[in-house]
C-alpha positions as CSV (number, residue, x, y, z in Angstrom):
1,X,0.0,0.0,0.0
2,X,1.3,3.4,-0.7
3,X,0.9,7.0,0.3
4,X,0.2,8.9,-2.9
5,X,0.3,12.6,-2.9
6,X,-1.7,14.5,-5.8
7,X,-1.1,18.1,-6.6
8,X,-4.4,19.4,-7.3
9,X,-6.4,20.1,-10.8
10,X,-5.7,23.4,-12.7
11,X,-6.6,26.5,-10.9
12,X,-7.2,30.4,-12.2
13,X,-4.0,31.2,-10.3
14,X,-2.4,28.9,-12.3
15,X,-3.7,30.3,-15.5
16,X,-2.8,33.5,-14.2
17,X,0.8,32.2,-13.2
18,X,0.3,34.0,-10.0
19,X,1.9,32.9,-6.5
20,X,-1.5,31.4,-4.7
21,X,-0.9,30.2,-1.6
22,X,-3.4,32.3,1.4
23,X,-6.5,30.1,2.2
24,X,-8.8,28.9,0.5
25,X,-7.0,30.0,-2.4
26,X,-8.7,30.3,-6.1
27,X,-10.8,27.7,-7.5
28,X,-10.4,24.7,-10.0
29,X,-11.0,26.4,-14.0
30,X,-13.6,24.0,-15.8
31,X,-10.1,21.8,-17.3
32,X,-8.9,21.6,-13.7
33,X,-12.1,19.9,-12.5
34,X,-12.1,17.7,-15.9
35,X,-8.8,16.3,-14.8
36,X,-9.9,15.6,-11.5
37,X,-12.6,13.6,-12.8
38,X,-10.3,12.0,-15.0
39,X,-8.1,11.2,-12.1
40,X,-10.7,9.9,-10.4
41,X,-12.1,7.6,-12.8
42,X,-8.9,6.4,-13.8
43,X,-8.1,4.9,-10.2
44,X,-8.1,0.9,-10.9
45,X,-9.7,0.4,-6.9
46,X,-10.8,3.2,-4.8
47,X,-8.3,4.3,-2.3
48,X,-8.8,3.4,1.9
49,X,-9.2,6.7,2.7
50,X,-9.1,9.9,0.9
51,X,-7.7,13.2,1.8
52,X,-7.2,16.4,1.2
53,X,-6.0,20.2,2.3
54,X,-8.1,22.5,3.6
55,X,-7.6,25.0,0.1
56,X,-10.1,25.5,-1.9
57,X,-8.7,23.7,-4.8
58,X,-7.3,20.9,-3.3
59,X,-11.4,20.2,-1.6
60,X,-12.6,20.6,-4.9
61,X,-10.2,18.8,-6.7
62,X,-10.9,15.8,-3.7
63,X,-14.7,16.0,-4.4
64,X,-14.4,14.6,-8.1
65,X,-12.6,12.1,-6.6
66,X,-15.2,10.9,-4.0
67,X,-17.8,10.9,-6.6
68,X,-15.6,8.8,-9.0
69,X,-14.5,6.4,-6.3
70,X,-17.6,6.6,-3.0
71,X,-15.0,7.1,-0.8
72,X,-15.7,10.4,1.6
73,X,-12.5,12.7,1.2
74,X,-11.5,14.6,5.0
75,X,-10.2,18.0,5.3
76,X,-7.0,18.0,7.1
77,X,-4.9,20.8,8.5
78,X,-1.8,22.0,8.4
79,X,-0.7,20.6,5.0
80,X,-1.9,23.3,3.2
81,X,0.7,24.7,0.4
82,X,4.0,26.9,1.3
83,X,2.5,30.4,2.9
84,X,4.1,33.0,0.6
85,X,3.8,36.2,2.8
86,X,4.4,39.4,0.7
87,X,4.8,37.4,-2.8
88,X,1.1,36.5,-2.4
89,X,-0.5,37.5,-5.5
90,X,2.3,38.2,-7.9
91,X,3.2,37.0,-11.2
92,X,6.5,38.6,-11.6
93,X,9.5,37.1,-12.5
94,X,11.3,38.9,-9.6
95,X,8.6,37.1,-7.1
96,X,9.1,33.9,-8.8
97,X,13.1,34.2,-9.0
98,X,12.6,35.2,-5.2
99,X,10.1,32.1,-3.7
100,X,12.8,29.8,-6.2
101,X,16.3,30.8,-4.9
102,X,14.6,30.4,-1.3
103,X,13.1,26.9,-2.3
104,X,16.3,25.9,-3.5
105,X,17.9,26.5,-0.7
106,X,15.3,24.3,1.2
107,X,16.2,21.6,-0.5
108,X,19.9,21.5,-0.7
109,X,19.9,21.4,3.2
110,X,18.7,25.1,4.5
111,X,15.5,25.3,6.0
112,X,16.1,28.0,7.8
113,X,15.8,30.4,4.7
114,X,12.0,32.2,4.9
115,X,10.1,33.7,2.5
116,X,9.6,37.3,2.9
117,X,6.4,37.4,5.3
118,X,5.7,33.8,5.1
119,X,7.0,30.8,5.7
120,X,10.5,28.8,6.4
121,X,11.0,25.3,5.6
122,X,11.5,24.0,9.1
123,X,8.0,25.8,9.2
124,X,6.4,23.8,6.6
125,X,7.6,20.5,7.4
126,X,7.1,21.7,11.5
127,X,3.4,22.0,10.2
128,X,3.3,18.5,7.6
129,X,5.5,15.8,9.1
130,X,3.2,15.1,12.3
131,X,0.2,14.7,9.9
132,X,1.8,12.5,7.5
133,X,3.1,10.1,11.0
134,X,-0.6,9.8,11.8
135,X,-1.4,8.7,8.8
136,X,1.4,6.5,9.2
137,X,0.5,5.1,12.3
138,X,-3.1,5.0,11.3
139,X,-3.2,3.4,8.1
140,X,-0.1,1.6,7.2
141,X,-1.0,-1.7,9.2
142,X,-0.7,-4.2,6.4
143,X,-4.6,-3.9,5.3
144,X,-4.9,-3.0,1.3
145,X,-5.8,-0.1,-0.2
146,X,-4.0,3.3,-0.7
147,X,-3.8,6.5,0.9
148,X,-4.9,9.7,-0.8
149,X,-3.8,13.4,0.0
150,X,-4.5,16.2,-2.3
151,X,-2.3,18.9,-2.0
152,X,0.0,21.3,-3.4
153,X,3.4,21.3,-5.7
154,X,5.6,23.1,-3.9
155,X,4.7,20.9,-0.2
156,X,4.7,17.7,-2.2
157,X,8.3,17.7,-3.7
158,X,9.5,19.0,-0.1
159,X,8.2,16.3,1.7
160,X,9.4,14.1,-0.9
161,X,12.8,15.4,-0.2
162,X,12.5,15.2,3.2
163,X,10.2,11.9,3.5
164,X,12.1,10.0,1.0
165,X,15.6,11.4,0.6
166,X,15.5,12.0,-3.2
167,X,18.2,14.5,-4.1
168,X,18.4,17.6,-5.9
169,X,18.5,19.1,-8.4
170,X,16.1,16.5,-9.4
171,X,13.4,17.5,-6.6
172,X,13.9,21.2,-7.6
173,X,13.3,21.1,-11.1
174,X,11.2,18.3,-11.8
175,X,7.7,19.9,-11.4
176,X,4.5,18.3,-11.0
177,X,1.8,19.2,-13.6
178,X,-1.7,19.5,-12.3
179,X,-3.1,15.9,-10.5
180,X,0.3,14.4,-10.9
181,X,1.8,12.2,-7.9
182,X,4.2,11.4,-5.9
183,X,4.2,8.0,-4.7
184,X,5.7,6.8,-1.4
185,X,5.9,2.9,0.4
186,X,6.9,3.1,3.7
187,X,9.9,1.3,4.9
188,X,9.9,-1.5,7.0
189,X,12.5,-0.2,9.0
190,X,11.1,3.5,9.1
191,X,11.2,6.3,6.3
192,X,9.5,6.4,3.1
193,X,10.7,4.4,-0.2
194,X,9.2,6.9,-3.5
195,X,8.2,4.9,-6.1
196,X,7.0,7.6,-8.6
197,X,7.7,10.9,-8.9
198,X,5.3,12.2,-11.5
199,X,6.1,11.0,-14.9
200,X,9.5,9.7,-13.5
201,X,10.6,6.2,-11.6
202,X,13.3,5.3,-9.8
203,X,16.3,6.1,-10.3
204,X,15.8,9.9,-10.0
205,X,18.8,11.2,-11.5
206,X,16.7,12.9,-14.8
207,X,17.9,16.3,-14.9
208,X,15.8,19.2,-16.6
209,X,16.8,22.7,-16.7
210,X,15.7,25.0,-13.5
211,X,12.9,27.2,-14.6
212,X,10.1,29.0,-12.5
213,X,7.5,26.4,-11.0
214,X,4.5,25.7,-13.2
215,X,3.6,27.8,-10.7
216,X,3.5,26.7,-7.5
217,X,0.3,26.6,-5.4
């Protein structure tokens, strides 16, 4: 059984390319909520249990899922997307340049950079690792079925990082598109194995150029 991670369907922010991060955020645009339906309905069983963020887009994005697979999706906090502070909002290449260098940084071993006004990564994963342990405890007894959780780009490919130990620069500039996955097993002995990483399987060593994130969200 896994834990598998979905960044959420398309939203006007990402249209937009606009740093969306406050809660509840923007909503799904119509092609967002078509490939959450597709998502849905392209699950071969229904997952155990379904969840999702409390932003907007990721309940929405959960909902098409429920209705494709009957299982009831649950709000839970704190693993909401990376809090932006005073780049909420913008589009600029500046803002984006900014939110990357600091992301970067994240994952080559800093977490104590912060985003102007928002967030630092010891905050995030301070926030997401004691969620993602209950779930561990929880769940992960040897019973079938998946795990679920909707939620955000820029979150997912930290925790990856974090959960999983895959290295940069893959983690920093291999985005997720819209409903894409990341796919952990947990270890016998403790930690998280990934097993997908959006389009990509192991061995993560695929390198892309670094570019702004698609965006983030």
């Amino acid at each position: 059984m896994k834990l598998i991670l979905v960044r959420h369907g398309e939203t006007e922010g990402n249209v937009a390319k606009i740093l969306d991060t406050r809660l509840p955020g923007l909503p799904l645009t119509e092609r967002g909520a078509a490939q959450a339906k597709t998502f849905g309905s392209s699950l071969s069983t229904p997952p155990r249990a379904l969840f999702c963020s409390q932003a907007l887009r990721a309940r929405q994005t959960a909902g098409y899922i429920e209705a494709a697979t009957g299982v009831r999706a649950e709000v839970l906090n704190g693993v909401h997307e990376v809090q932006v502070g005073e780049l909420e909002g913008l589009g600029t290449e500046e803002a984006h340049e900014t939110f990357q260098r600091i992301y970067r940084a994240w994952h080559e071993g800093d977490l104590s950079q912060r985003v102007p006004g928002g967030e630092s990564g010891y905050d995030v994963l301070a926030r997401f690792l004691p969620v993602i342990e209950t779930l561990r405890t929880t769940y992960f007894d040897g019973t079938d079925g998946d795990v679920l959780l909707v939620d955000h780009g820029a979150a997912m490919r930290l925790l990856g990082r974090t959960l999983a130990g895959v290295e940069p620069p893959f983690t920093t500039n291999n985005h997720l598109d819209n409903t894409e996955t990341i796919e952990l097993v947990p270890r016998a002995v403790g930690g998280w194995k990934c097993v997908r990483w959006g389009r990509f399987t192991p061995p993560f060593s695929h390198r892309v150029p670094a570019t702004s994130d698609d965006p983030m969200g």
